[in-house]
N, C-alpha and C positions, 0 to 999 in steps of 0.2 A: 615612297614608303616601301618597306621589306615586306615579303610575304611571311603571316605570321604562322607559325608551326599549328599543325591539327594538334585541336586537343580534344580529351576524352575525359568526360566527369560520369564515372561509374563506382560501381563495388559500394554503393552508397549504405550508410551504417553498419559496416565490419565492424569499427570501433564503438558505435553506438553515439552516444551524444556527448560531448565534449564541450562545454560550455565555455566563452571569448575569456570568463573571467580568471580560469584555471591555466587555459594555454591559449597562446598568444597566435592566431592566423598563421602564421610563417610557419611554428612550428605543428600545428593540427597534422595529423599523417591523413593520407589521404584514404577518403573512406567514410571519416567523420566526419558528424554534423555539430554546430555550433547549436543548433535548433532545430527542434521534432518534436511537432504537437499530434497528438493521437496519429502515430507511425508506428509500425513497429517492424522488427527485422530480423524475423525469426527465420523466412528465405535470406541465404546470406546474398548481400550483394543487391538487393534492390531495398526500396522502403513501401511496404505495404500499409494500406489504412486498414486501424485496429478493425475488431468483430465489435458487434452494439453489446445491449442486455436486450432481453425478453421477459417481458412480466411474469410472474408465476403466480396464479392464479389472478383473483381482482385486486382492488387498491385494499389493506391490511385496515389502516387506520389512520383517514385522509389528511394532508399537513401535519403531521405526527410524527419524529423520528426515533429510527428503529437505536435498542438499544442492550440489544441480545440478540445473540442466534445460535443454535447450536442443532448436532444431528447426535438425539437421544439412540444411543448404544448406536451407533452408524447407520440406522435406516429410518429413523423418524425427524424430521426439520418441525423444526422450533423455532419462531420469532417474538421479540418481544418488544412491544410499543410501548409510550409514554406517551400519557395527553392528560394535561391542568396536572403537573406533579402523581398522578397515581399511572402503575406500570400495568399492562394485559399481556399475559402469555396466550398465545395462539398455534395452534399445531396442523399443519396442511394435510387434509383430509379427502382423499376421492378431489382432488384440487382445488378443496375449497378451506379458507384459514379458518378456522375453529377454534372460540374461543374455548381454553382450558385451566384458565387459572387465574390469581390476581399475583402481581407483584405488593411487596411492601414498600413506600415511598417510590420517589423517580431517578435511584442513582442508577448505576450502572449494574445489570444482572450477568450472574457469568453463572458455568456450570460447571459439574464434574460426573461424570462419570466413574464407576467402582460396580467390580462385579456385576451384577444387571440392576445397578437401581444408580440413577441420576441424581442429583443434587441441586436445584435451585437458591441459588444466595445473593444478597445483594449487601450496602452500607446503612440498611436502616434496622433497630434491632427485633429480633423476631422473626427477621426475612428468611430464615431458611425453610425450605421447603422439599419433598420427596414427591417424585412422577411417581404416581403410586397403579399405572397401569392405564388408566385414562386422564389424570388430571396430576395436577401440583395441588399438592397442601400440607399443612403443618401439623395436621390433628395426630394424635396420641396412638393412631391407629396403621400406622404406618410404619414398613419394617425399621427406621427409623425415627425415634423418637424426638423432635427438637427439641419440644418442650422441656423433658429430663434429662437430655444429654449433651444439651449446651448450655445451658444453664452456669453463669459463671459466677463463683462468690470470691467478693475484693472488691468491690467499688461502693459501698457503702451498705444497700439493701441488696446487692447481690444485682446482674443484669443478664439479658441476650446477648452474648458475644455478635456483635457486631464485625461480618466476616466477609474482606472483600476479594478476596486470592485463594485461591484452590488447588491440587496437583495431587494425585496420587503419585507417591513414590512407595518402591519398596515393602506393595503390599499395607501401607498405610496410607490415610489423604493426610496432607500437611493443611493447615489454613493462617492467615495472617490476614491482618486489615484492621485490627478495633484499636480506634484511639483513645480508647481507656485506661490500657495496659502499658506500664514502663513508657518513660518518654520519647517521642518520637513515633509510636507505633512501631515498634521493634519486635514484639511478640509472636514464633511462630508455631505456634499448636499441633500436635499429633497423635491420630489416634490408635486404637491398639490395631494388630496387624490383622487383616481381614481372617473370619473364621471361614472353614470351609462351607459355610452354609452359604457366607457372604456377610455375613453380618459386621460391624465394626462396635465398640463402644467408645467413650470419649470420659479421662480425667482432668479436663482442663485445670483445675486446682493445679496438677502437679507433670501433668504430659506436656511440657511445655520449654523451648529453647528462646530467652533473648537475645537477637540479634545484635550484638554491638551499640547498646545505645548511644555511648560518647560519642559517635560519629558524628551527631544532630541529625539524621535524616531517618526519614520512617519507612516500612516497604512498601513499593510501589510495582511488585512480582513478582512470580513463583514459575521456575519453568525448569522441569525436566528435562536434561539430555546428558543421553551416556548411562552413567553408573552416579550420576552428580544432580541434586537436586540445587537449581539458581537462585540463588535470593537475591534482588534488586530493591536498590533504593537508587534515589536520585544523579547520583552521581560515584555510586562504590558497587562492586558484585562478589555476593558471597558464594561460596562453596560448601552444602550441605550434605555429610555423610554420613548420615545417622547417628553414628556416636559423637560429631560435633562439627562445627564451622570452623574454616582457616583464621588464625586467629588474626589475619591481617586481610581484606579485603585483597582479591582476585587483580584487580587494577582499580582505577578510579575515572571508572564510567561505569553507567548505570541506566535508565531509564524511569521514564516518568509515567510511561505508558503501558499497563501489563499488554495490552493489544497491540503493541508493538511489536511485540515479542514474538517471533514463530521458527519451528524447525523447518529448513529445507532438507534439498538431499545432500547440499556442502556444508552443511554446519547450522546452529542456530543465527536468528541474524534478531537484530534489535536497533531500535533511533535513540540515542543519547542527545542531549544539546549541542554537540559537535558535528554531529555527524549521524551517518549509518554502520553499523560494525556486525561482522559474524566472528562467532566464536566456536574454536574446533576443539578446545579441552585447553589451551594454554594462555596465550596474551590474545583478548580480542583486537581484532585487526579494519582501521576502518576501511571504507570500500567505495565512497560517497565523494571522494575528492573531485571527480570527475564534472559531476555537479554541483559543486559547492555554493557558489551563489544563490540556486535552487533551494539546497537544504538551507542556507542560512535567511532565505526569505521567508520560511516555515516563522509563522506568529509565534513567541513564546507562548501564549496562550491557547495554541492548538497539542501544545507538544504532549498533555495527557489526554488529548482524544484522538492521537493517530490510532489508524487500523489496520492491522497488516492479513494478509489470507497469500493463498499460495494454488498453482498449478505444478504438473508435473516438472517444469524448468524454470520457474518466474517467481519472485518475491514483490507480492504488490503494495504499497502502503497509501492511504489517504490521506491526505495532508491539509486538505482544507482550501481554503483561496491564496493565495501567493500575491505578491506586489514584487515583481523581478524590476532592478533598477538597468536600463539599457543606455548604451553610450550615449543617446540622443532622448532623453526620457525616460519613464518607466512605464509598464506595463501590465496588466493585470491576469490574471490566468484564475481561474475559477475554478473550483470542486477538483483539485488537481489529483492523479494518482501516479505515482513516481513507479516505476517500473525497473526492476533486476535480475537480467537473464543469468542464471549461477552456471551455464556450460558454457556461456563466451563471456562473462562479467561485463557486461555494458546495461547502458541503460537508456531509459527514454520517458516520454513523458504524455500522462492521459490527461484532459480533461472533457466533465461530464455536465450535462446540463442538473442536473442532480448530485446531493453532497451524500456517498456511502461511508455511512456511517456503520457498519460490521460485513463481513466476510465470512465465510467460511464453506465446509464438503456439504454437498448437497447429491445425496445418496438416494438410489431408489433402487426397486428390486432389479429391476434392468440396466442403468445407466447411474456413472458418478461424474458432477460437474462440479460447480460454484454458486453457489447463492450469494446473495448479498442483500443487505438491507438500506432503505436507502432516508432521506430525512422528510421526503413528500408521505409516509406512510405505504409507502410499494415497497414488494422483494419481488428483487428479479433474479433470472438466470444471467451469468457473467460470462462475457465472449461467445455471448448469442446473437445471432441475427445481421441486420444490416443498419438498424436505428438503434436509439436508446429510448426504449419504450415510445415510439413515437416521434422520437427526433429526431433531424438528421446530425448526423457526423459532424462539425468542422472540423478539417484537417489543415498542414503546412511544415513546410520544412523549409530553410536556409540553407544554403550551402556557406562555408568559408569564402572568404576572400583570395580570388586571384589574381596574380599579380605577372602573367608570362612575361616573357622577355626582360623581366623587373619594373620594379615600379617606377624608375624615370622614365619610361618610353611609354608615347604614346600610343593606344590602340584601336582597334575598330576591327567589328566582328559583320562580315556580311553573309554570310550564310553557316547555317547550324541545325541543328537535330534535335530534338525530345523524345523519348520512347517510354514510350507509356502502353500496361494492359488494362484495359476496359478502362480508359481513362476521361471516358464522358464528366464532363463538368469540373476537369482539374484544368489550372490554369499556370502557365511561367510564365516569370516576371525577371528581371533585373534593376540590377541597384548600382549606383557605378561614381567611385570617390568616394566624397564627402556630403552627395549630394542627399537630401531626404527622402526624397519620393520613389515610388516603385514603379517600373515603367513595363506595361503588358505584352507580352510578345505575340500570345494570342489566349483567346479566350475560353478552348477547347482540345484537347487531345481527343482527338475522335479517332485516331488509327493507330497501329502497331506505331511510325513513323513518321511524328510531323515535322515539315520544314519548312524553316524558317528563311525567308531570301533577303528581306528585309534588312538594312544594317541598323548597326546599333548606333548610340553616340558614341564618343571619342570619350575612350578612359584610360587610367593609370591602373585601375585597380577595378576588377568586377564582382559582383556575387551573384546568385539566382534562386527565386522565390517559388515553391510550387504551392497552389493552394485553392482551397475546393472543398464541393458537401457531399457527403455522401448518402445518397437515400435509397438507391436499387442495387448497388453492387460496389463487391470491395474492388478498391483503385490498387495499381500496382505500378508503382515510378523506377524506372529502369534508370534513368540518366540525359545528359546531354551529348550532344558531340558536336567540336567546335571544324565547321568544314573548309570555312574560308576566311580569311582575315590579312590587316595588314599592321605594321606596327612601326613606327619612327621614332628615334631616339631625341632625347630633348639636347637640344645644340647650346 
């Protein structure tokens, strides 16, 4: 047998995660991973295991999932639970959640902000409500009126505008969501331009734009960016400028999910049933190929409760459980959160012993992170700590398949390297052919340097498996390096 050339498996997730289904082994560039479960690879050139959550404060509203959150004028966090169909607003207090409101019905509460006064609204009618300084409510005593200023006449006896999308643009809030009006829910509402007091009033009879009804689809968004007010529906996006909509939809994607929806620092980004797409002012562009099989294992039935929130460089989204179909089986991936670094475009993938269900800035007078709400009835801090509340970590990664000297030659690896920092209780493995199983190289990185003297079996083609819990400290996988080996060609 020849002696087979050193190899060197480093720089690992430059590319981020590249999945077998999109690009074929042979062509993967080297860097990238086929597979990375809670990795991430914000140090270029190695793969670090993710940061946990940290509870904030105690459990909210136990087995209950969270179904609002927001930071009232940027310095007061807002969560809102559901339990037996009715909704509770809670507001974190000297760090304890305090209850401050009731929701109407159990759909989904969102907010708005204008001037210094908040907005509480939800899909049941009547649900609107004003933070009136310590509480949500709807009474007649508030700088905002619900009772006389949404009041809508056309539906027989007249009704509550039923309001599920919100935005201030241009000095006015727009609203849409009642499926009362015009077919489809196409209706999108606005009111007059804020006074300098702050005050707004509302003509709903006649303040009022239909969005395209022939299309057949209703709105499912409202998002600001630029000088451009968005309106989504399912699969078309409009362009709002105050004196009126493109009279031909923007392209033909759209979203099902307003909480999909979020500005980065590259553009807006949003989930359509295709894909993932940011949009910079002209043709949204997707971004998601890279993982496709990923997103195409997204359940149709999750696609209007993804949830997107954001850090200074990262587009996160929650997706729910996945069923990924694998060459040999399929496999299951849990409470999953898809990951989008916008200054090197790659991606990767979390999951949580818990399904988060809302996102967003969690602001205090000293410090601004991430909240999140999650479906046990807890908010926690995001990319805190070393657990998730309690849990540890599983982590793992796959490298590509290699094939040196190519794949008719036979091979065999007798000594090799791992390099790992503080890599207490991560473990490599190998996998080699066709064969199924995963075969352990050893059980621990305990030092800067472990080596391996050990040979392998005789293969055509190898890959390698790092994988481990985390409970006292984040792991950091440097690489391998192949030191000794021999290789024969098939005669």
């Amino acid at each position: 047998m020849a002696e087979l050339k050193k190899q060197s498996i480093r720089n690992l997730g430059i590319y981020g995660v590249i999945r077998q289904a999109e690009v074929d082994d042979t062509l993967q560039p080297e860097g990238s991973l086929p597979e990375a479960l809670n990795f991430h690879f914000d140090r270029k050139g190695v793969a670090t295991t993710r940061p946990g959550m940290t509870a904030i404060g105690s459990t909210v509203s136990a087995g209950n999932p969270c179904i609002g959150i927001h930071n009232i004028q940027g310095n007061t966090a807002i969560v809102v639970f559901v339990a037996s169909g009715s909704s509770t607003v809670y507001e974190l207090q000297s760090g304890t959640w305090t209850q401050i409101g009731k929701g109407v019905g159990g759909g989904i509460i969102r907010f708005v902000d204008f001037a210094n006064r908040t907005i509480l609204f939800g899909p049941a009618e009547n649900s609107i409500q004003v933070f009136a300084g310590s509480n949500f409510s709807g009474s007649s005593g508030n700088p905002i009126n619900p009772d006389d200023l949404w009041y809508v006449n056309g539906t027989g006896n007249g009704a509550y505008a039923r309001i599920q999308y919100g935005k201030v643009h241009k000095s006015r809030v727009y609203v849409a969501g009642d499926n009362n009006y015009v077919p489809f829910n196409s209706r999108l509402w606005f009111s007059s331009v804020i006074s300098s007091s702050g005050n707004i009033t509302w003509t709903p009879q006649s303040d009022y734009v239909d969005i395209n009804p022939a299309d057949g689809e209703g709105i499912t968004a409202l998002e600001r960016y630029s000088l451009e007010l968005l309106v989504f529906k399912p699969n078309y996006t409009y362009r709002f400028k105050t004196s009126g909509v493109d009279p031909d939809p923007l392209i033909k994607v759209g979203t099902r999910s307003q909480e999909s929806v979020i500005e980065g620092k590259r553009g807006l980004y949003f989930h359509h049933d295709t894909g993932f797409y940011r949009y910079t002012g002209g043709y949204p562009i997707e971004i998601s190929r890279a993982i496709s099989d990923v997103v195409n294992a997204i359940p149709f039935g999750n696609y209007d409760d993804i949830v997107a929130w954001r850090d200074e460089d990262h587009i996160y989204w929650s997706v729910g459980d996945l069923t990924l179909t694998e060459p040999k089986g399929s496999s299951l991936w849990t409470n999953v959160v898809i990951r989008y670094t916008e200054s090197s475009e790659i991606w990767t993938i979390y999951s949580y012993a818990n399904e988060i269900r809302r996102g967003g800035p969690f602001i205090t007078g000293s410090s601004s992170s991430i909240m999140v709400g999650l479906d046990s009835g807890v908010v926690a801090q995001f990319n805190k700590g070393l657990v998730d509340i309690g849990e540890p970590i599983k982590f793992r990664l796959i490298t590509k398949w290699y094939e040196w000297e190519g794949i008719e030659s036979i091979k065999v690896i007798n000594k090799m390297v791992a390099m790992a920092e503080k890599g207490m209780g991560m473990s490599v493995m190998y996998q080699i052919d066709d064969y199924e199983d995963w075969m352990t190289l050893t059980p621990d990185l305990r030092k800067l340097v472990t080596l391996f003297k050990s040979s392998t079996k005789e293969f055509n083609r190898i890959r390698f498996k790092v994988t481990g819990i985390t409970t006292s400290e984040s792991s950091v996988f440097l690489g391998l390096k192949i030191l000794d080996g021999e290789f024969k060609e098939i005669s």
